[in-house]
KOLDOZA-165587 format. One line per field, with one value per residue (C-alpha): residue number from 1; residue in one letter; chain; x, y, z. Coordinates in steps of 0.2 Angstrom, whole numbers. Example, Ala and Ser with C-alpha at 12.3 -4.5 7.8 and 13.67 -1.06 7.14 Angstrom:
<vexvexs>
resi (1/2)
resn (a/s)
chain (A/A)
east (62/68)
north (-22/-5)
up (39/36)
</vexvexs>
This chain:
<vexvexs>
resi (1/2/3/4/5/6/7/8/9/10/11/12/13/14/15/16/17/18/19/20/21/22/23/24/25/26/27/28/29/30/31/32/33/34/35/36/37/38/39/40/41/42/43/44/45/46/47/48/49/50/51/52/53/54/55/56/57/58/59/60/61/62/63/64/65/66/67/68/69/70/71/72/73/74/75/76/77/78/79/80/81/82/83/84/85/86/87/88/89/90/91/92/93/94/95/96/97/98/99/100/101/102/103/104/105/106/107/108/109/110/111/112/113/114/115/116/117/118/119/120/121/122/123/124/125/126/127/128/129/130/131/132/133/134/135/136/137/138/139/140/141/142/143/144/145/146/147/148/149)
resn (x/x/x/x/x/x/x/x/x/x/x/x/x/x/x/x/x/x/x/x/x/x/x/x/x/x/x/x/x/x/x/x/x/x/x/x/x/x/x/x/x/x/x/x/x/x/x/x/x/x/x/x/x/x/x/x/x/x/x/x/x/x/x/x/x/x/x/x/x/x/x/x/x/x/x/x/x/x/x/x/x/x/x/x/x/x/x/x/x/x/x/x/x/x/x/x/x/x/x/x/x/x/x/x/x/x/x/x/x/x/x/x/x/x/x/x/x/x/x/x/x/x/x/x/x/x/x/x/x/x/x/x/x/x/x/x/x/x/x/x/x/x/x/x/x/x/x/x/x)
chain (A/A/A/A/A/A/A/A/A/A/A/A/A/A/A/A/A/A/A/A/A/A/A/A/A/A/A/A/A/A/A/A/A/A/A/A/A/A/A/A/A/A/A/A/A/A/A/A/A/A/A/A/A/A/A/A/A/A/A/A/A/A/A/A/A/A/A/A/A/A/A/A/A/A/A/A/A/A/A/A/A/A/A/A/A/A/A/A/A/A/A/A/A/A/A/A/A/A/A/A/A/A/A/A/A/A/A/A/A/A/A/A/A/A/A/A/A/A/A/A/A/A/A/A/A/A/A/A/A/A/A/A/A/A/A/A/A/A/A/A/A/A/A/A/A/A/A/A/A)
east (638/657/661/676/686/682/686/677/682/678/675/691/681/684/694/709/727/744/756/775/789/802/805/795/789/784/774/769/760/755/743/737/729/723/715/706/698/694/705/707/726/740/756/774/791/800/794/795/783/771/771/766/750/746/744/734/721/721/722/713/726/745/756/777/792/804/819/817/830/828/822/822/805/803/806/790/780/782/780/763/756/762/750/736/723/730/711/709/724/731/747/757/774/780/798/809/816/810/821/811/818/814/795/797/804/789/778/783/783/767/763/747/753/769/768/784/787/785/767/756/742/728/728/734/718/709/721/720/702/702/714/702/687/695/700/686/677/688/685/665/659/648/662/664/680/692/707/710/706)
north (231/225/209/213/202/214/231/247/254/272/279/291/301/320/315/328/321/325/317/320/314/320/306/313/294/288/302/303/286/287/303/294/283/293/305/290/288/305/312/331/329/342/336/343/339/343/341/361/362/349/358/375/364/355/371/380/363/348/333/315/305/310/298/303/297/293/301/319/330/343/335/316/307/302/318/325/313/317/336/332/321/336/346/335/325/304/302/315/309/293/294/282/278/276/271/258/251/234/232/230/239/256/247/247/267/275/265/272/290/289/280/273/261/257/257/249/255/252/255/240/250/237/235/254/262/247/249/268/265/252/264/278/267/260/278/284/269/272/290/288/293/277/267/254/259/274/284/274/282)
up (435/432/446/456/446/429/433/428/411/408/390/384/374/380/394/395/394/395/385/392/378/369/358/342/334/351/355/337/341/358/350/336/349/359/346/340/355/357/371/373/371/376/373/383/378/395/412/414/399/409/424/417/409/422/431/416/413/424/416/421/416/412/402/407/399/413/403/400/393/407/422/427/424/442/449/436/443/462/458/450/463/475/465/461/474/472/467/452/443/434/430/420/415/399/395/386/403/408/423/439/447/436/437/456/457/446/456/471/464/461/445/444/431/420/400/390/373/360/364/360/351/353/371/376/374/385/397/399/400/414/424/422/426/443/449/448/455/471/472/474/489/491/505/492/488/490/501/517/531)
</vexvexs>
């Protein structure tokens, strides 16, 4: 049993993803991870695209490019946390901006986490993993941890 300075980290094997970039090499990458791992990976090039998927296949964990060529990244997000529970859902951020304050918007739009590229393929899988592993940690029904009340 992790201590609660060690979170929970969840396996990625057959966990269904989205993958939300238009930039070809990047999301090139990010795939190759992730198939490494084992992920089920669907993979939209526009937020439009996405939200069609989402609605045909929900997806544990979503990674979004802030800049999309139809819709702005921010915006994706909050559309998805309007159609997903908070606790049935990571969603993270994934972009070329490290300006805090582009950290502090996607966090407040719902990120559960913020990812700068280029992707640092040895610890990007972990980190997924740890993510995954603490969500659904806090959506046990056990009190320990969850939703607020």
């Amino acid at each position: 049993m992790p201590s609660e300075l060690e979170p929970a980290t969840q396996s990625l094997r057959g966990v269904p993803m989205l993958i939300v970039d238009s930039d070809g090499p990047s999301g090139r990458l990010i795939c190759a991870i992730l198939e490494d791992e084992g992920c089920e990976l669907r993979v939209a090039t526009s937020g439009a695209e996405a939200l069609v998927m989402v609605e045909q296949r929900m997806p544990r964990i979503v990674l979004v490019e802030l800049k999309q060529p139809d819709m702005n990244g921010l915006e994706l997000v909050r559309a998805l946390k309007s159609r997903c529970s908070p606790w049935n859902i990571v969603i993270v951020a994934v972009t070329t901006s490290n300006g805090a304050e582009t950290k502090r918007l996607a966090l407040e739009a719902g990120c559960t986490d913020y990812v700068r590229k280029p992707i640092d393929a040895l610890s990007f899988a972990a980190r997924l993993q740890s993510l995954l592993g603490r969500q659904l940690e806090a959506a046990q029904p056990n009190g320990k941890r969850g939703p607020e009340t």
